[in-house]
C-alpha positions as CSV (number, residue, x, y, z in Angstrom):
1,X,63.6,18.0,58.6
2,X,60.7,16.2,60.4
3,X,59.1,16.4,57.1
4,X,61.7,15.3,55.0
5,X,62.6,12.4,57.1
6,X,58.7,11.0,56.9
7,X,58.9,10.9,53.2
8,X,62.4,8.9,53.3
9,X,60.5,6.3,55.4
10,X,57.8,6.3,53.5
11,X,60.4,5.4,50.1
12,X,61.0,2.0,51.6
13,X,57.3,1.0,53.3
14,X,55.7,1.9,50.0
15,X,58.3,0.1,47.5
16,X,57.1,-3.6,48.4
17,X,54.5,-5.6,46.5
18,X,51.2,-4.0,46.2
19,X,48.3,-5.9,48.8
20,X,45.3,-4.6,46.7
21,X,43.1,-6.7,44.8
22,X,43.2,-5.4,40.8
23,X,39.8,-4.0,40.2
24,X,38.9,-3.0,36.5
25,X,36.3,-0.5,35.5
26,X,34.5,2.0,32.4
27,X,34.1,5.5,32.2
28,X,31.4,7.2,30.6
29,X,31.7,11.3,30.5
30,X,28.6,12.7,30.9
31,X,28.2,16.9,30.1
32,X,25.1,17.6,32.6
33,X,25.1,21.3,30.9
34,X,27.3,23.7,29.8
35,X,27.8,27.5,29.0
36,X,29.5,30.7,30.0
37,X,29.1,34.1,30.6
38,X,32.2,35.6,31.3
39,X,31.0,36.8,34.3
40,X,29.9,33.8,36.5
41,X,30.5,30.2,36.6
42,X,28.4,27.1,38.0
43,X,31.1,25.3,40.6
44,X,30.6,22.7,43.0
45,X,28.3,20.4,41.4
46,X,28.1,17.7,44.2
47,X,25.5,15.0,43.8
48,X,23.0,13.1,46.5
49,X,20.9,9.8,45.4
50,X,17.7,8.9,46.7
51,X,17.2,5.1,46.6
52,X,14.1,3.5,45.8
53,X,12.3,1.7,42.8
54,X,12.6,4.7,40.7
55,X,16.0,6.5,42.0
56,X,16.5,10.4,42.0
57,X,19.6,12.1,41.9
58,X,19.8,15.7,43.4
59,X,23.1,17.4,42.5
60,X,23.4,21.0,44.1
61,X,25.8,23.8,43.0
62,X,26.0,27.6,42.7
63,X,27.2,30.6,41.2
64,X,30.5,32.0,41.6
65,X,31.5,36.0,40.9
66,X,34.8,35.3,38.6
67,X,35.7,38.8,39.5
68,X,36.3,37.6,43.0
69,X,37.5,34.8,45.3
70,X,34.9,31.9,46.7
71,X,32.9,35.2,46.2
72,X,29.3,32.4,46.2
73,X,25.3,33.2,45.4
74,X,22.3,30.6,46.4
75,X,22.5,27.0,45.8
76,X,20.9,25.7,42.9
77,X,19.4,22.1,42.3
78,X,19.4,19.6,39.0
79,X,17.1,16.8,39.4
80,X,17.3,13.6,37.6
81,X,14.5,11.1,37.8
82,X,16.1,8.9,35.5
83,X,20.0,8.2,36.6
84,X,21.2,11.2,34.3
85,X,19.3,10.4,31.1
86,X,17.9,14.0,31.5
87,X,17.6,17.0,33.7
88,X,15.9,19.6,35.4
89,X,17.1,22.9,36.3
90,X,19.3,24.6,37.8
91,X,16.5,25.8,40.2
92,X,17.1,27.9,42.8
93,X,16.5,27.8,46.1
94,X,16.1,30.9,48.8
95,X,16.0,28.7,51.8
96,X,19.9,27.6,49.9
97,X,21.0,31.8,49.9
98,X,22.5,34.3,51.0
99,X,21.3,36.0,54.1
100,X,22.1,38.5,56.7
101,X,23.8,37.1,59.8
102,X,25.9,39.3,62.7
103,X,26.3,42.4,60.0
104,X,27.8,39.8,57.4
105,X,26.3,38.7,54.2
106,X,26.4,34.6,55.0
107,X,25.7,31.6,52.6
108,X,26.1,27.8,52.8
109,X,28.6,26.8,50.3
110,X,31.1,23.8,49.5
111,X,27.8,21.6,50.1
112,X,27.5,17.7,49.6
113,X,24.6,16.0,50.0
114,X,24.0,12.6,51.0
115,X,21.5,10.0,51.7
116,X,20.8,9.5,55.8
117,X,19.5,6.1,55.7
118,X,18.3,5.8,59.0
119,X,16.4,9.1,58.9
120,X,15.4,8.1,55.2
121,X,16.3,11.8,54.1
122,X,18.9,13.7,51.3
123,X,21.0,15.4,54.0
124,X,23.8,17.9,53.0
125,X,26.9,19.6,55.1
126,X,28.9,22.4,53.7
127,X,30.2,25.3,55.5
128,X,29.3,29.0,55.5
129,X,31.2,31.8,53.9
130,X,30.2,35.5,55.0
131,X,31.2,38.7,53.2
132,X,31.7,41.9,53.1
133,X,30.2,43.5,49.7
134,X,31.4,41.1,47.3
135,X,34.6,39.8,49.7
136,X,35.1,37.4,51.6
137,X,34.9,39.1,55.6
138,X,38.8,39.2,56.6
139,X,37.6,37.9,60.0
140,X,34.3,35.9,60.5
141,X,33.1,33.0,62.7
142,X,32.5,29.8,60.5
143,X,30.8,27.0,60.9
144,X,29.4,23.8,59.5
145,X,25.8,24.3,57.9
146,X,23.0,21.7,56.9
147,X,20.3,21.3,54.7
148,X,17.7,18.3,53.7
149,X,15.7,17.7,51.2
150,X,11.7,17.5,50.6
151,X,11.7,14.9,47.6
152,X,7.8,15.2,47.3
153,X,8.1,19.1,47.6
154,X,11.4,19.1,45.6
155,X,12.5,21.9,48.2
156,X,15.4,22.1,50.5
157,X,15.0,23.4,54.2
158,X,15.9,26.5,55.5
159,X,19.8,25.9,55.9
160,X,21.0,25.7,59.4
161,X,24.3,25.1,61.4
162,X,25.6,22.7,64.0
163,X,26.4,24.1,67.8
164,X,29.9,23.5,68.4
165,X,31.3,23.1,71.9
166,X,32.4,26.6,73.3
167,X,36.1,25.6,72.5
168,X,38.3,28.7,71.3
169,X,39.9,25.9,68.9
170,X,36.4,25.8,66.6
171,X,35.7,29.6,66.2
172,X,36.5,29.2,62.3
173,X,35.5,25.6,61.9
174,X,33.5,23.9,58.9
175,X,33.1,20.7,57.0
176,X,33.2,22.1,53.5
177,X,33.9,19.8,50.7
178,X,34.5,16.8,53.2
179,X,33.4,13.5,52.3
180,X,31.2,11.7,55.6
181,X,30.7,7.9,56.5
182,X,27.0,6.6,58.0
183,X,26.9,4.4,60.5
184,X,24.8,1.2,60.8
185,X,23.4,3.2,63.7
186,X,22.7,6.7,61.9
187,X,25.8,8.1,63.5
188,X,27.2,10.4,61.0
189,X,30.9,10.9,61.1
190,X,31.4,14.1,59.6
191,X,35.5,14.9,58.8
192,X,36.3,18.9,59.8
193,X,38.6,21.6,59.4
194,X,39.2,24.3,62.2
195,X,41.1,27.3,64.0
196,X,40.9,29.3,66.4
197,X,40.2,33.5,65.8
198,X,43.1,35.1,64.4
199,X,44.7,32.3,62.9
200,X,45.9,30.7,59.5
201,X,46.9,27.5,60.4
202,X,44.0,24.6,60.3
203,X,43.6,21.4,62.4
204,X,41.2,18.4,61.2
205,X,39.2,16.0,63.0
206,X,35.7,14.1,62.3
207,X,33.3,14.6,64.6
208,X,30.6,12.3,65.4
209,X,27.2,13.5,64.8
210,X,23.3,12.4,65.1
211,X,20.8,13.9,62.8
212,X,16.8,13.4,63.9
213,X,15.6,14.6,60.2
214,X,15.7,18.2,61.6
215,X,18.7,19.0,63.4
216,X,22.0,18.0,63.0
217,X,24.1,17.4,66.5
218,X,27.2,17.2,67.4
219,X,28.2,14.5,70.1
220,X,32.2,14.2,70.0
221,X,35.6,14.5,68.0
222,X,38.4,12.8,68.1
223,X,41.8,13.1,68.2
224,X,43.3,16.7,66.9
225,X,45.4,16.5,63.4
226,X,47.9,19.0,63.1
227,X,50.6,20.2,60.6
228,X,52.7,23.6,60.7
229,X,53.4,23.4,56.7
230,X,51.2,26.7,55.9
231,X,47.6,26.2,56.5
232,X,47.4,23.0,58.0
233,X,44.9,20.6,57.3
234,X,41.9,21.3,55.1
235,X,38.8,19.7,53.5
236,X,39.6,16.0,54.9
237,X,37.5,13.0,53.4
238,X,36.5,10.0,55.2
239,X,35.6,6.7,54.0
240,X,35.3,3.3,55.2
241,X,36.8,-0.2,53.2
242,X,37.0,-3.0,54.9
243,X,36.3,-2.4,58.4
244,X,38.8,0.4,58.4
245,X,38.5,4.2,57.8
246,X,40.7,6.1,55.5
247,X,41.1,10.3,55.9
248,X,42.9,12.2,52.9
249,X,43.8,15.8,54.1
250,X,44.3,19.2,52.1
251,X,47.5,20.9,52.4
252,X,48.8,23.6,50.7
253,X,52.6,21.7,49.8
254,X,51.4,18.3,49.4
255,X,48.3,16.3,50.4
256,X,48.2,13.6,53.5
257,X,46.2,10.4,54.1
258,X,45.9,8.6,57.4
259,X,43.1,5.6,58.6
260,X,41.7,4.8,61.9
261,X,40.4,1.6,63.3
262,X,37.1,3.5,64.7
263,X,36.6,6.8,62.6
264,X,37.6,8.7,65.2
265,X,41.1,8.6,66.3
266,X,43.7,8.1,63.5
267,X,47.4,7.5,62.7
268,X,49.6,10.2,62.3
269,X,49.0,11.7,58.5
270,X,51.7,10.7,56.1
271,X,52.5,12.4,53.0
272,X,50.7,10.9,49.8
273,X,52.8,8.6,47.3
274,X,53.1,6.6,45.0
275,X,54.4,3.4,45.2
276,X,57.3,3.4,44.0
277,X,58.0,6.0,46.6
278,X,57.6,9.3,45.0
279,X,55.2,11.8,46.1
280,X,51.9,12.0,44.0
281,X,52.3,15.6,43.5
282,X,48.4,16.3,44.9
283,X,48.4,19.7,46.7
284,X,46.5,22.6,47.7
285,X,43.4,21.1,46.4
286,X,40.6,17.8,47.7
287,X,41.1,14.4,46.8
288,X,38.2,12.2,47.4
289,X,37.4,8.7,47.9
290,X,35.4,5.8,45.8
291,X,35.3,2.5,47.5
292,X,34.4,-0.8,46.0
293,X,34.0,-3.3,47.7
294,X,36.6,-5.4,46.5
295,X,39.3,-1.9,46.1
296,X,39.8,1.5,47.2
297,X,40.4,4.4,45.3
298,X,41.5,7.8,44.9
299,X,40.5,10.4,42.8
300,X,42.6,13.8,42.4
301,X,44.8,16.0,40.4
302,X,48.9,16.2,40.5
303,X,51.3,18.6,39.7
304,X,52.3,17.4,35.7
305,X,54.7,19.9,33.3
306,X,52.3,19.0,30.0
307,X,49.3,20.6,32.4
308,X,51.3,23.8,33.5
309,X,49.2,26.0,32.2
310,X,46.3,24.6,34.6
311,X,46.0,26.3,37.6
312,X,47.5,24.9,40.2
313,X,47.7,21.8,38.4
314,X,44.0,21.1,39.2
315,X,43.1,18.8,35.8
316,X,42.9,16.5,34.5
317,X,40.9,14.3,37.5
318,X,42.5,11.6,37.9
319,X,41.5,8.1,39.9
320,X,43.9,5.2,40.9
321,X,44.0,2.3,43.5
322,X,45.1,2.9,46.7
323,X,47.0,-0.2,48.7
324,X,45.1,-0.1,52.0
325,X,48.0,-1.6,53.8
326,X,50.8,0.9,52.5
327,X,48.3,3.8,52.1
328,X,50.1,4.4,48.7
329,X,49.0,5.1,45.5
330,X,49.5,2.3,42.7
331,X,51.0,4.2,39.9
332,X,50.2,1.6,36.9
333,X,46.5,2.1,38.0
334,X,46.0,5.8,37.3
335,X,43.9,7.0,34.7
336,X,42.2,10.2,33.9
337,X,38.4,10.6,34.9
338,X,37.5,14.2,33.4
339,X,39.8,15.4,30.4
340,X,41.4,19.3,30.7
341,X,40.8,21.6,28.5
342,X,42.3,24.6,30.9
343,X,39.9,25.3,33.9
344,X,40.4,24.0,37.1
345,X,38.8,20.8,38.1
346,X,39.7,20.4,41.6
347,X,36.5,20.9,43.4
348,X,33.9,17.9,42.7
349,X,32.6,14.8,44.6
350,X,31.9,11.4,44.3
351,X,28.4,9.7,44.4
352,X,28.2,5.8,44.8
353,X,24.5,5.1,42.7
354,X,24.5,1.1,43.3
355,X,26.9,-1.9,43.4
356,X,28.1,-1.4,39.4
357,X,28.1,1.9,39.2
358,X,29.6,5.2,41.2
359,X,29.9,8.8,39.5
360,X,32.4,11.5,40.0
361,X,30.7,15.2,39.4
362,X,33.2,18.2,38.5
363,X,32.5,21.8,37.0
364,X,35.3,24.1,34.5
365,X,35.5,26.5,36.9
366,X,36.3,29.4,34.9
367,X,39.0,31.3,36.8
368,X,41.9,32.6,36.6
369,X,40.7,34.7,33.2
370,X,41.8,33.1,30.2
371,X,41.2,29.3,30.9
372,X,38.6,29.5,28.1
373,X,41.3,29.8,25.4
374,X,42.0,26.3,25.7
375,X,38.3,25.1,25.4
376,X,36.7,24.9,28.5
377,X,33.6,26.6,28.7
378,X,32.0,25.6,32.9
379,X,30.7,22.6,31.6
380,X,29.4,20.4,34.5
381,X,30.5,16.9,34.2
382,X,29.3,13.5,35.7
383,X,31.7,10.8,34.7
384,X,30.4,7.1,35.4
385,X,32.3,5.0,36.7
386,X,31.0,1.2,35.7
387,X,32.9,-1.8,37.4
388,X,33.9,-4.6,34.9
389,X,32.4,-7.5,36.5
C-alpha cells in the first residue's frame, strides 16, 4: 500500500502544465560494426571522448558467453580519431581481463569511461564480476573497479578497485553501468549500488570520490536509498541540470528517479511517470541521462504489447523530456533512438561530444536464443543526437 499510495500522489503532482523548455533535435544511427557468431556477443559498448583540437573517442566493450548469464571476457577498445567517421579495433586489452583473485576468476565489467578534466585523463568505473568456471560465484565480494587510459600508448592501466570503508553494508557493492557527474573541483560523484553478504536486496547512494590520475578514492556517501520491492535499487545515474542533480534508479517492478540539491543527499525516490500520470513502464533495466543545457532528458525502454516478443521489453531505446520540476516524463516528446529488431537494448550509455551534439551507444545483445529471427545480428550502434538550433 505504501507503494500504491506514492503513485496516486504522483497522478495529481504530475498532471499540471509541463515547466520544461521544448528542445528539438536529429538523429543519426550510426552501425560502429556488426556480426554474429552464435556463440558470443559484443555488449556494453560505452563510449569516453578525449577533447582537444583533433578529438578521440574510446568506446570499450566485451564479450559475453550466450550460453551463460553476465558470463564476461576482457574489455576490448574501438578508437575513433575522427568523431566516428571510421574505426579501429576491437582491440584487446590484458590489463582490461580476467584474472585470478581470492580463488575466483574476476573481471571488470559494466565499464563507462569518462573524461576527468582536472586530471586531464579517460577514466572508467565499472564493477567486478567473479566466477566460478563459466558462472557467476553464488557468493563473492564486489566492488567498484577503475581503469584510465594512455591516449599516446593507446593502452588502458592495469584495472584496479576503490577501498571501501569496513562497513558490512558495502561487501557486494559496485558502480556498474552508473552514469557520474565531475565537479569543478575534480570531485567525482560516483552513483552506487550495495548489500551486505548474504543478501538480495540493494541500497544506492553516490559516493564522493577524488582521483590523482592513479588512484581512485573514496571520501564519503550520502544518504542510504532503500526499497523492499525485490532487489532494491540498482545501477543509479546521476546527472546535473541546472544547478540541481537528478538520480534514476533500477528496480526490478518499475524504475525510480529522485534529485538532490548537493549530489549527495536526495529526495525520497518516486516512481517514474509520465505526465499524464501513468507509469512509464521502465523496469528491471538502466535508464540514463542526456542534459542540454536548455532540457533534460531521459533515455530508456518501457513495457509496450507491439514489442512483447523483446525481452523484457528492453527495445526500442527510447528518449523524451523530463520536467525538472515534476520529475515526469513528457509523453508528446518521446521518440525512439535505436530501432528493434528483437535483441535487447537495455544496456548502453550516453556520451555528450560538444554543445550540438551527444551520442547514445547500444549493442543487439543476442540473448535469450532466437532474437536473431527478427533481424538483429549484435550490431553496435551510436546514434547522434544533433540539437536543432
Amino acid at each position: 500500500m505504501k507503494h500504491s499510495f506514492k503513485v496516486v500522489l504522483l497522478v495529481v503532482f504530475c498532471a499540471g502544465i509541463s515547466s520544461a523548455t521544448a528542445v528539438d533535435y536529429d538523429i543519426q544511427l550510426d552501425t560502429v560494426i556488426s556480426g554474429y557468431d552464435g556463440t558470443t556477443c559484443w555488449v556494453h559498448p560505452k563510449a569516453g571522448l578525449i577533447p582537444g583540437e583533433k578529438p578521440v573517442v574510446v568506446m570499450t566493450m566485451q564479450k559475453l558467453l550466450l550460453s551463460g548469464s553476465d558470463v564476461f571476457y576482457a574489455l576490448n577498445e574501438m578508437r575513433s580519431d575522427d568523431l566516428g567517421a571510421s574505426w579501429e579495433g576491437p582491440t584487446e586489452h590484458e590489463t582490461l581481463g580476467r584474472r585470478m583473485e581470492r580463488g575466483f576468476v574476476s573481471v571488470i565489467c559494466d565499464f563507462t569511461p569518462q573524461w576527468h578534466a582536472q586530471s586531464q585523463t579517460l577514466l572508467g568505473t565499472g564493477h567486478v564480476a567473479r566466477y566460478e568456471g563459466d558462472k557467476l560465484a553464488k557468493e563473492y565480494p564486489r566492488e567498484t573497479a577503475y581503469s584510465s587510459y594512455d591516449a599516446e600508448t593507446k593502452s588502458w592501466s592495469t584495472w584496479k578497485t576503490v577501498t571501501m570503508p569496513e562497513d558490512d553494508r558495502f561487501y557486494n557493492s559496485g558502480a556498474g553501468c552508473t552514469q557520474r557527474v565531475d565537479l569543478e573541483n575534480g570531485d567525482i560523484l560516483l552513483p552506487f549500488y550495495f548489500a551486505p553478504r548474504g543478501e538480495k536486496s540493494y541500497s544506492a547512494a553516490v559516493m564522493r570520490c577524488r582521483f590523482d590520475g592513479e588512484t581512485l578514492s573514496y571520501v564519503e556517501h550520502g544518504n542510504i536509498l532503500e526499497l523492499t520491492e525485490p532487489r532494491g535499487y540498482c545501477e543509479p545515474s546521476l546527472a546535473r541540470f541546472q544547478g540541481r542533480f537528478f538520480l534514476t534508479l533500477r528496480n526490478d517492478v518499475r524504475g525510480y528517479v529522485t534529485r538532490s540539491d548537493d549530489g549527495l543527499h536526495f529526495e525520497e525516490p518516486r516512481p517514474w511517470t509520465f505526465d499524464d500520470g501513468t507509469e512509464l513502464g521502465s523496469y528491471n533495466t538502466q535508464q540514463h541521462w542526456i542534459a542540454h543545457k536548455d532540457a533534460l532528458f531521459l533515455v530508456y525502454t518501457r513495457r509496450d504489447p507491439d514489442y512483447d516478443h523483446v525481452f523484457r521489453h528492453r527495445a526500442p531505446l527510447r528518449m523524451a523530456q523530463v520536467d525538472p520540476e515534476s520529475l515526469c516524463v513528457l509523453r508528446d516528446t518521446e521518440r525512439i533512438l535505436v530501432p528493434s529488431r528483437g535483441a535487447r537494448l537495455g544496456n548502453f550509455s550516453v556520451m555528450p561530444v560538444n554543445e550540438e551534439e551527444v551520442w547514445v551507444t547500444v549493442s543487439e545483445w543476442m540473448q535469450p536464443a532466437g532474437c536473431e529471427q527478427y533481424g538483429s545480428d549484435n550490431a553496435v550502434y551510436a546514434a547522434r543526437i544533433r540539437w536543432r538550433p
